[in-house]
C-alpha positions in Angstrom: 77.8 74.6 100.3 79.4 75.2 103.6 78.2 78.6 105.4 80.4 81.7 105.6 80.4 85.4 107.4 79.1 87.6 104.4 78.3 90.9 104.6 77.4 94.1 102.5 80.3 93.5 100.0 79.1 89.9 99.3 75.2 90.5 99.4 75.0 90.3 95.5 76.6 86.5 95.4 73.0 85.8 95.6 72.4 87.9 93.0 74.4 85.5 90.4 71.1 85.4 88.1 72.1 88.8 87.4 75.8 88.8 87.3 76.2 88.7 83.5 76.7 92.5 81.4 74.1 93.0 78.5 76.5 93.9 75.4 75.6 97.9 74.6 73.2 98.6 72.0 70.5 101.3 71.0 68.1 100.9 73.5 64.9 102.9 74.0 65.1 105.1 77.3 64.5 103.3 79.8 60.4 103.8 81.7 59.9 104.3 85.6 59.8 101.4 88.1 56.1 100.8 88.7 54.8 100.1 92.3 55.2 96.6 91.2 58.5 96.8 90.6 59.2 98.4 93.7 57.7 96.2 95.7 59.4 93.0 94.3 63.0 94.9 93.8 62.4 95.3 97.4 61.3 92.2 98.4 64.4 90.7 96.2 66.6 93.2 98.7 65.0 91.8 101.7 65.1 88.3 101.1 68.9 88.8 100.0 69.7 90.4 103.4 67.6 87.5 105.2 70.0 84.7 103.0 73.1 86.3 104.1 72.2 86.1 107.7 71.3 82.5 106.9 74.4 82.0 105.5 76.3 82.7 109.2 73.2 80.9 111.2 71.8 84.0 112.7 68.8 82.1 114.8 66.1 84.9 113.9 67.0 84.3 110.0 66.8 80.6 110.4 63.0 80.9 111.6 62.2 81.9 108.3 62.3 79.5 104.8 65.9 79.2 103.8 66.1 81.7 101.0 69.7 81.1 99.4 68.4 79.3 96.7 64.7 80.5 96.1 65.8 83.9 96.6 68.8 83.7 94.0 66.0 82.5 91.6 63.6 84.8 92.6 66.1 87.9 91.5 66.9 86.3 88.6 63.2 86.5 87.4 62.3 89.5 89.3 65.1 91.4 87.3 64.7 90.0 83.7 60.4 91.5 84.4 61.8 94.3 85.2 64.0 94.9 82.4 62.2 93.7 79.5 58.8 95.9 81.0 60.9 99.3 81.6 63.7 98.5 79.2 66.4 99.2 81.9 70.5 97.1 81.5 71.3 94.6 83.5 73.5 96.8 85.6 70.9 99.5 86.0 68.9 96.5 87.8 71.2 95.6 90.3 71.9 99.2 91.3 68.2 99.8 91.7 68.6 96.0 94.3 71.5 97.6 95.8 69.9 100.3 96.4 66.6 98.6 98.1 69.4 96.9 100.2 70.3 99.9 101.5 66.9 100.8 102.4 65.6 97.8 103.7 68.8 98.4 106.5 67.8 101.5 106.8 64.4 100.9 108.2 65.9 98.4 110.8 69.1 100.8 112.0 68.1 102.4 115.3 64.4 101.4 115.8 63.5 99.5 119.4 62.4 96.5 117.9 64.6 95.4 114.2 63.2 91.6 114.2 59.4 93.5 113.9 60.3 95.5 110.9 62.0 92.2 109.6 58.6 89.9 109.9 56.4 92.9 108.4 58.6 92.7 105.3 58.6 89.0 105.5 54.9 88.8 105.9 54.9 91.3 102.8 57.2 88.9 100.6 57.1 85.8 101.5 53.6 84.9 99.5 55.1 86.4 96.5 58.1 83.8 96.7 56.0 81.3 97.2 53.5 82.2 94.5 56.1 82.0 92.3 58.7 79.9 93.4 56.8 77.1 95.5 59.4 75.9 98.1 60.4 72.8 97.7 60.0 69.6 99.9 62.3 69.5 103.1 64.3 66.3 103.4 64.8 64.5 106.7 67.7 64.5 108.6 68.6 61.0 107.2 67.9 62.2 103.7 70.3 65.0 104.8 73.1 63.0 105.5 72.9 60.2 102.4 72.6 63.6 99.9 75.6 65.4 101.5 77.9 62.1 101.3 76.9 61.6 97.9 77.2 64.9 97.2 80.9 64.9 98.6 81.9 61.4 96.7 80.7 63.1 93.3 82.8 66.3 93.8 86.1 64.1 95.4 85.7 61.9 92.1 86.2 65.5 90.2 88.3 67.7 92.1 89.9 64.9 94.7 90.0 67.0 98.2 89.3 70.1 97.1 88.2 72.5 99.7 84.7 72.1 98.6 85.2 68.6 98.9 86.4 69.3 102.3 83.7 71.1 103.2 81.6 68.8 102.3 83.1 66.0 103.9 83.0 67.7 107.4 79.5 68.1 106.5 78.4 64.8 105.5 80.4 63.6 108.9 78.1 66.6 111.1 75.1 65.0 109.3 75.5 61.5 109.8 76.8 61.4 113.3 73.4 63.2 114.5 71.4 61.4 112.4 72.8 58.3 113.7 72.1 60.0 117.2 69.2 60.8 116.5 68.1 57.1 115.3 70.1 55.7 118.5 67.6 58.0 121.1 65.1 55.7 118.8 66.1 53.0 119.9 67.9 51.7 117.0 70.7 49.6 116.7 73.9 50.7 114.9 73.0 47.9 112.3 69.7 49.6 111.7 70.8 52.7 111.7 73.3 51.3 108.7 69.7 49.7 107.0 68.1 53.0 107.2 70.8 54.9 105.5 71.8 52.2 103.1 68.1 52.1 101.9 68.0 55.6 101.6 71.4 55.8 99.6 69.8 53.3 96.8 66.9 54.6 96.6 68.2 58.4 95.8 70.3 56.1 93.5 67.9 55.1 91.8 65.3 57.5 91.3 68.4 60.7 91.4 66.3 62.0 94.2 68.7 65.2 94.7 68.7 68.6 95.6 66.6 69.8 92.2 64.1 68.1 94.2 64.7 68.4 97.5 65.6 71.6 99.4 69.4 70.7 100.3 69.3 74.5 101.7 67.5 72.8 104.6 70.4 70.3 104.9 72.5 73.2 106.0 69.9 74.2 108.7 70.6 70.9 110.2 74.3 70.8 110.1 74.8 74.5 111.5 75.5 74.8 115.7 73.4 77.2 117.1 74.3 80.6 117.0 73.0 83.0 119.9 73.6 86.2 117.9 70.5 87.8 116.3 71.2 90.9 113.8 69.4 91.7 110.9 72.3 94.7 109.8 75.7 93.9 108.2 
């Protein structure tokens, strides 16, 4: 969906998988984190931090896999291991992610280089991610722009215009004039440019080609305007 300013207060929207209280009941005390669960509580914390900066277009954030939608999964999983293997709540779980959020700032605040300490961590978590959660293929510009109309059309037939279905209109309309642009420095006529996205249309049509197959994250990429800000704190 369309990209917003988030900050500290809104770093656990990607955090959704663990949004939902466990009802109370006799529990055995909860064990210690391991080093394992350290490790991927942080990573969880740093790739949350590196999807919010996504989410405004911070250029330095872009240069890495868009992580709004692997990295929401990825908590999800990394927080039901670590409760069932130390028996901690739901709750307990996402103060122990807070937490690593708060740390993983901490080692960027006041160091000379902040984008360094960003791609050691990413170096550190990134296979993890994509050990478990193999990214997904990236669709092409074109692709972009048929999945966002559609995408629009199928939440105006629910909600009419919405302000999702705003957004998503403007969207669509950033996608499809550059892919049309783009097509046009190809050499193509406005007719084949139609061809090309027509074709496209039916064929997600018909074989539901959408984004549980394709990474629509990367549709976003390609609508944002460049942003000259780099920051890695909120």
């Amino acid at each position: 969906m369309p990209r917003y300013r988030i900050g500290m207060e809104k770093i656990m929207l990607i955090l959704l998988a663990l949004a939902q209280p466990t009802p109370a009941d006799d529990k055995p005390e909860a064990t210690a984190l391991t080093d394992i669960h350290k490790r991927d509580l942080s990573c969880v914390a740093a790739f949350a931090i590196v999807a919010s900066e996504q989410e405004r277009g911070i250029e330095s954030a872009l240069s890495y896999p868009l992580l709004t939608e692997r990295g929401r999964t990825y908590a999800g999983q990394v927080g039901e291991r670590v409760m069932v293997e130390t028996g901690r709540s739901r709750e307990q779980v996402r103060d122990a992610i807070l937490t690593a959020v708060v740390d993983q700032q901490a080692k960027v605040k006041n160091v000379a280089g902040p984008q360094e300490v960003v791609a050691e961590e990413m170096a550190r978590c990134l296979p993890l991610l994509d050990t478990e959660l193999p990214a997904k293929p990236k669709p092409t510009l074109n692709q972009c722009a048929v999945m966002m109309q559609l995408a629009y059309e199928e939440v105006y037939r629910r909600e009419k215009l919405s302000k999702m279905a705003q957004d998503l209109k403007t969207l669509a309309f950033v996608l499809d004039s550059r892919a049309r642009e783009t097509m046009r420095g190809q050499g193509k006529s406005g007719n084949e440019s139609d061809v090309i996205l027509t074709q496209i249309r039916e064929d997600m049509s018909v074989r539901r080609k959408n984004q549980s197959e394709l990474d629509i994250d990367h549709c976003f990429a390609l609508a944002a305007p460049k942003k000259k800000e780099q920051n890695f704190e909120h």
